[in-house]
NUBADO-710264 format. One line per 8 residues: number of its first residue (from 1); their letters; for each residue y, x, z of C-alpha. Coordinates in Angstrom, 1 decimal. Example, Ala and Ser with C-alpha at 12.3 -4.5 7.8 and 13.67 -1.06 7.14 Angstrom:
1	as	-4.5,12.3,7.8 | -1.1,13.7,7.1
//
This chain:
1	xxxxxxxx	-160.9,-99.5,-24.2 | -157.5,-97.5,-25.4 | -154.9,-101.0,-25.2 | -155.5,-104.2,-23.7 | -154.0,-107.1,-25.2 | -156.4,-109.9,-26.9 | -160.5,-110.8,-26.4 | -161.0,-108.5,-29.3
9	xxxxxxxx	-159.8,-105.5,-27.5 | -163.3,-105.8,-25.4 | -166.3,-104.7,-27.2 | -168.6,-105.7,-25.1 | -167.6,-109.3,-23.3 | -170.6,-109.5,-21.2 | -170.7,-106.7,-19.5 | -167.2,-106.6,-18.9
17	xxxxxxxx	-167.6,-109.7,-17.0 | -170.1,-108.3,-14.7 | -168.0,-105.3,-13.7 | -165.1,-108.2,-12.6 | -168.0,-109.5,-10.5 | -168.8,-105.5,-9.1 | -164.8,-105.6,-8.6 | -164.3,-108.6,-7.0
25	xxxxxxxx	-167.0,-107.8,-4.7 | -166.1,-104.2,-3.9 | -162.3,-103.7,-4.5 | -161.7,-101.1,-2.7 | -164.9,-98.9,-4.4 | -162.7,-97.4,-6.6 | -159.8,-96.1,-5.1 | -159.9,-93.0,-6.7
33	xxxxxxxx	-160.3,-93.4,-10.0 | -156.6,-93.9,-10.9 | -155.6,-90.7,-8.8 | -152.8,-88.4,-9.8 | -152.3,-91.7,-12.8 | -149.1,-93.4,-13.2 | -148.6,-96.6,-13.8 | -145.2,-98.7,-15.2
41	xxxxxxxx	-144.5,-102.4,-15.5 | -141.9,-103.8,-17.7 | -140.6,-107.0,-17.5 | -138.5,-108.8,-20.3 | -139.4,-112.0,-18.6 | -139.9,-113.4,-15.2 | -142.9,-113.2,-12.7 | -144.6,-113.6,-10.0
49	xxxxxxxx	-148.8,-113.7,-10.3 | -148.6,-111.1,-13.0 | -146.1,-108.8,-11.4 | -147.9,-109.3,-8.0 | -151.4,-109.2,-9.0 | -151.3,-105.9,-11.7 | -149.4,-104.0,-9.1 | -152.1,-104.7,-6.7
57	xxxxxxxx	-154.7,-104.0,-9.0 | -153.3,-100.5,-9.9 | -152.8,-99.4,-6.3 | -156.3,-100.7,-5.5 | -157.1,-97.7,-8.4 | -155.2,-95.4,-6.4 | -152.7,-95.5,-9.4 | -148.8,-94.7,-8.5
65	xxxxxxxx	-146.9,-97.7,-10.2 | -143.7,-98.4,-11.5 | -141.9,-101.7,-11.6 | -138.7,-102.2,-14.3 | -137.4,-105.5,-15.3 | -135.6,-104.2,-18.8 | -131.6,-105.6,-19.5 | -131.6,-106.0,-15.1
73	xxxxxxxx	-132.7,-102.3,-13.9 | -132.2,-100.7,-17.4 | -130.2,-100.5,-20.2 | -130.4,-104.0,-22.7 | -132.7,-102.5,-25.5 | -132.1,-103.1,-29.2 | -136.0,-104.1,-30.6 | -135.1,-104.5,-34.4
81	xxxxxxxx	-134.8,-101.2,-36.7 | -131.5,-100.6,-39.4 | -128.9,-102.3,-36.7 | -125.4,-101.2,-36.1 | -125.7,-100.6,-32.4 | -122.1,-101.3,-31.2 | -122.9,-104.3,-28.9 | -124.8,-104.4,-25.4
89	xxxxxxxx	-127.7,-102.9,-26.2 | -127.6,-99.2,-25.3 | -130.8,-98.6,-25.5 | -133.5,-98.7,-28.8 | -137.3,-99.4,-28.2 | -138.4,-96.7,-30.1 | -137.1,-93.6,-27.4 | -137.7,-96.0,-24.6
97	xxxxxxxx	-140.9,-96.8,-25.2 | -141.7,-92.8,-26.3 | -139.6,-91.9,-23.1 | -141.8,-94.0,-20.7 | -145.1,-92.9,-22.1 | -143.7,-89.4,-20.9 | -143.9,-90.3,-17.4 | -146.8,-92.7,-17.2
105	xxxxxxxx	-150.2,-92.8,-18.2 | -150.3,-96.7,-18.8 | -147.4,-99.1,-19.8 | -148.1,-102.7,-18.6 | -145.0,-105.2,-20.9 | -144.4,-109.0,-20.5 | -142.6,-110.0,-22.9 | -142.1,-113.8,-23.7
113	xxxxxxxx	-141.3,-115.8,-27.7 | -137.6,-116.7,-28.2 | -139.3,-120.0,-29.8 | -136.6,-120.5,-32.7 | -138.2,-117.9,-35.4 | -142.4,-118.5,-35.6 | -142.8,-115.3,-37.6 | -140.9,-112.8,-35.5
121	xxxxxxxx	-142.9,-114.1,-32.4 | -145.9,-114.2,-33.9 | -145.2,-110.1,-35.0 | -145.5,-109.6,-31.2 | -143.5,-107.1,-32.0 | -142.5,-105.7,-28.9 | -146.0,-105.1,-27.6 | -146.9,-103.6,-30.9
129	xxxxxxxx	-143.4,-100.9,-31.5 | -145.2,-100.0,-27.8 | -148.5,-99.2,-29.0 | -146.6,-97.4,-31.9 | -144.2,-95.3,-29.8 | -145.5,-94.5,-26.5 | -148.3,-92.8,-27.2 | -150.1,-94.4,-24.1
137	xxxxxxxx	-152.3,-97.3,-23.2 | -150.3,-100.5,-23.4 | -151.7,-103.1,-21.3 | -150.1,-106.8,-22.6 | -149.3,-108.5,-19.3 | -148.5,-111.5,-21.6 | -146.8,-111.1,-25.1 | -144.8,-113.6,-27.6
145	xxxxxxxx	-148.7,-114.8,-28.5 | -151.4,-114.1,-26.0 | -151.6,-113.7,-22.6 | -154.9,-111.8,-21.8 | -155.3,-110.9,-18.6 | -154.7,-114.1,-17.3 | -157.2,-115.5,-19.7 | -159.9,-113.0,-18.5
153	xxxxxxxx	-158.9,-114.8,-14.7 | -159.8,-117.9,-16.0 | -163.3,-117.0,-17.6 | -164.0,-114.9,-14.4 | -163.2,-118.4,-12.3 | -165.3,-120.4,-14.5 | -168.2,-118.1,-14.2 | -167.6,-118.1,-10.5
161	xxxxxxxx	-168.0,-121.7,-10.0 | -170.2,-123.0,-13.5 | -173.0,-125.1,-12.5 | -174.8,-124.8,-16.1 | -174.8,-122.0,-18.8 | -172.6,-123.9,-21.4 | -170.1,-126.0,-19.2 | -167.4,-128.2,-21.4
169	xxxxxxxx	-164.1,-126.8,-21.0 | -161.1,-129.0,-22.2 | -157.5,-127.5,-22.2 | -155.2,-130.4,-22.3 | -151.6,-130.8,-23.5 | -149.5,-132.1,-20.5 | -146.0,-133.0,-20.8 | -143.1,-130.5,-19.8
177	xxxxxxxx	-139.3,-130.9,-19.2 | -139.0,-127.2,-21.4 | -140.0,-125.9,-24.8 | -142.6,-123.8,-23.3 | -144.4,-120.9,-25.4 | -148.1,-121.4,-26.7 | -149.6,-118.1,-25.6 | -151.6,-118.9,-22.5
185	xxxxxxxx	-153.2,-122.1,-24.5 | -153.9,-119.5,-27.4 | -155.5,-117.2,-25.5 | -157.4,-119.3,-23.2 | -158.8,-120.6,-26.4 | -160.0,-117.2,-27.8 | -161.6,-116.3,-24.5 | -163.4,-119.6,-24.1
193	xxxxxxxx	-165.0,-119.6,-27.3 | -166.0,-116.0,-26.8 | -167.3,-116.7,-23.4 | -169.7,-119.2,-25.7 | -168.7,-122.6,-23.6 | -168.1,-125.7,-25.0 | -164.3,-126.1,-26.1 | -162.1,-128.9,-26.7
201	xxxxxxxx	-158.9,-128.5,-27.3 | -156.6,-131.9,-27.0 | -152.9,-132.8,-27.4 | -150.7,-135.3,-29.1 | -150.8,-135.1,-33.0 | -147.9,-132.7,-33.7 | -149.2,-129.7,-31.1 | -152.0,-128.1,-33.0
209	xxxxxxxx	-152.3,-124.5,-32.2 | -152.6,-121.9,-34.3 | -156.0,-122.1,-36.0 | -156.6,-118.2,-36.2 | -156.9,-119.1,-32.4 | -158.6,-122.2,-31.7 | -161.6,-121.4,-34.2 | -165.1,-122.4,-32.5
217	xxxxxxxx	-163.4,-125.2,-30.4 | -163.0,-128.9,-31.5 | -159.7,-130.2,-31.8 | -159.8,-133.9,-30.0 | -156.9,-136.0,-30.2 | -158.1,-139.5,-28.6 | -157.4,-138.3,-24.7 | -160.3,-140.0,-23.3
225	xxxxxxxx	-162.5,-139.1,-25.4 | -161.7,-135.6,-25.0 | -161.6,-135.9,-20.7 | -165.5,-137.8,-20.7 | -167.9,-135.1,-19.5 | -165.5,-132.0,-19.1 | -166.8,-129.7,-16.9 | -163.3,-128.0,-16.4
233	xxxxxxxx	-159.6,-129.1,-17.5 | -157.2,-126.4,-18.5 | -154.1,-128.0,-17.9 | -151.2,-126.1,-19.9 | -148.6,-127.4,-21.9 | -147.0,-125.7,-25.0 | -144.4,-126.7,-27.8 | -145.0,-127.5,-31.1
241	xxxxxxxx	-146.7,-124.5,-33.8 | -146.1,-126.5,-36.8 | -142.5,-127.5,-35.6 | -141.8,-124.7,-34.0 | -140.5,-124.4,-30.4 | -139.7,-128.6,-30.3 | -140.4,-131.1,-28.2 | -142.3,-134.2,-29.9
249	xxxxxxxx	-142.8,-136.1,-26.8 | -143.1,-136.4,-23.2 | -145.3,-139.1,-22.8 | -146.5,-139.5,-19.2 | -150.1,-140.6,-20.1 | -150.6,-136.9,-21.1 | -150.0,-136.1,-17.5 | -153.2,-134.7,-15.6
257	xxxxxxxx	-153.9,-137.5,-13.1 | -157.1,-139.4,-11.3 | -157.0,-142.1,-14.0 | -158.0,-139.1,-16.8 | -159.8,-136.5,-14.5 | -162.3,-139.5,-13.5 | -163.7,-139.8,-16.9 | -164.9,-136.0,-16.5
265	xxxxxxxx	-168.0,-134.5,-15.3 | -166.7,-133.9,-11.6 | -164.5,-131.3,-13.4 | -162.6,-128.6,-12.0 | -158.9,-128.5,-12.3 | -157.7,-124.8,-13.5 | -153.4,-124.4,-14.3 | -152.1,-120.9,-15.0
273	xxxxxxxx	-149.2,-121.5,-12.5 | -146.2,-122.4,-12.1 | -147.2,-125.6,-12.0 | -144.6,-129.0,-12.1 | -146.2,-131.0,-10.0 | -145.7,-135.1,-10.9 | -145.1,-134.2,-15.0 | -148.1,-131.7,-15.4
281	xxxxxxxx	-150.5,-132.7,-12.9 | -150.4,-135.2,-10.3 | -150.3,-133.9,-6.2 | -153.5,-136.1,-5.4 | -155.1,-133.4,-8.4 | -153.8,-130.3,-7.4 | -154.3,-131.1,-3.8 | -157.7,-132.3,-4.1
289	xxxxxxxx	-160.6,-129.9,-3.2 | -161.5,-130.1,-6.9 | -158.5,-128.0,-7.8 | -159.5,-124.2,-7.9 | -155.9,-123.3,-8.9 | -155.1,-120.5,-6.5 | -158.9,-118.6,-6.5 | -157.8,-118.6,-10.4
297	xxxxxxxx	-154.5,-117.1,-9.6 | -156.5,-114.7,-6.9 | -158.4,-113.8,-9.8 | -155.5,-112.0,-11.5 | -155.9,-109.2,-9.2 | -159.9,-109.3,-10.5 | -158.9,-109.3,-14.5 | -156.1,-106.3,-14.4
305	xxxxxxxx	-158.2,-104.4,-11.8 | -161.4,-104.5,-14.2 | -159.0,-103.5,-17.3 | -157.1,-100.7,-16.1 | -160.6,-99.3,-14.7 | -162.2,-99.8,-18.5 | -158.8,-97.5,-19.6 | -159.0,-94.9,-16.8
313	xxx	-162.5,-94.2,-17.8 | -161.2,-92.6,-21.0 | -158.0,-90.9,-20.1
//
């Protein structure tokens, strides 16, 4: 694996899975496999899980890291090519991003959509001017589009606690105060239907994904129908693809609560976290001992860990 930052960087998706297991079971059992390797985290964005969890996961590899939240700790940095640079933005992506491949082995970016233009987003272009420039692994600790480590969490935390081979997995809309981005439902989605589950994808009319990334899952729009016999409900909410970055509604029905999760199959609830409880899910849900939200956010530790060991192998 050179860069990690969708389910088609991963050429073989089984086996991958059983080293998270070897990893989760042994985390310490390779502590020197990231010895004398550097490792730097850049964050255009908040976090918590992600920043938390990768560093972990590095220093469990016996990797030195680096933590720099870019336009806080740095100099802002101009992203777009043929600019007059006589603003606040000191700094161009193409020598920072060459610069910090210098002094690190890996480069770990989040970087979230601004939500008003759907094709400059969906250019991910600031993961990919890395990939160009740095002449390093880039690791995507979630981009404008995808967010795959997180996603590999959640296929490790369904495998962990699956009671058949090809559980039904529904990722359902839930209302939000904010435009939120739509790159933890389109990920989730890829990595489901590569993980060969049963998906469902459901929402209001108006918050269809992106098709390139719910291929393989069956869009459901009547609610109930889509909650009868889950196995697992993805909670996650996202703005609108077709109209882009907007709000269509808020309708509490949409909420995760006991009335929906009791026409499922005993289901476990999963959330990427943060989590607004009493408009995305109700307390009596994520309180109840069928939430599994925080052995999926432990998990995070599991997915980078297993990644950046893949990547070490070939530097």
């Amino acid at each position: 694996m050179r860069h990690f930052t969708s389910v088609h960087d991963v050429l073989h998706f089984q086996r991958l899975l059983q080293e998270a297991v070897e990893m989760k079971n042994n985390p310490f059992g390779y502590a020197t496999a990231g010895q004398h390797r550097t490792m730097c985290l850049l964050f255009f964005n908040s976090s918590l899980r992600t920043r938390l969890s990768t560093q972990k996961a590095a220093q469990n590899l016996g990797m030195n890291t680096m933590v720099l939240n870019i336009n806080e700790d740095s100099w802002k940095m101009e992203t777009q090519f043929g600019v007059v640079m006589n603003g606040d933005k000191a700094e161009h992506i193409k020598e920072a991003a060459a610069v910090i491949g210098r002094y690190c082995d890996i480069i770990g970016i989040r970087s979230f959509p601004a939500l008003k233009n759907r094709a400059e987003d969906y250019a991910d272009s600031i993961i990919n001017q890395f990939i160009q420039y740095a002449g390093v692994p880039i690791v995507s600790m979630e981009s404008a589009i995808r967010h795959p480590l997180q996603s590999f969490a959640d296929i490790i935390t369904i495998e962990q606690y699956k009671k058949k081979a090809r559980p039904k997995v529904l990722l359902a809309w839930a209302p939000h105060c904010r435009a939120l981005p739509q790159s933890v439902p389109n990920s989730f989605a890829e990595w489901a239907v590569a993980a060969g589950y049963e998906v469902v994808v459901t929402h209001p009319e108006g918050y269809e994904l992106n098709p390139a990334f719910t291929e393989g899952a069956v869009i459901e729009y009547d609610r109930e129908k889509a909650y009868r016999g889950a196995d697992f409900v993805y909670a996650k909410n996202w703005s609108s693809y077709v109209h882009y970055g907007k709000i269509l509604t808020d309708d509490p029905a949409w909420m995760v609560s006991h009335q929906n999760m009791t026409l499922t199959n005993q289901a476990k609830f999963m959330h990427c976290l943060p989590v607004r409880r009493n408009l995305v899910v109700t307390d009596s849900i994520i309180d109840s001992s069928d939430s599994i939200v925080i052995e999926e956010a432990a998990n995070r530790v599991v997915s980078a860990q297993t990644v950046l060991w893949n990547i070490l192998k070939y530097l």
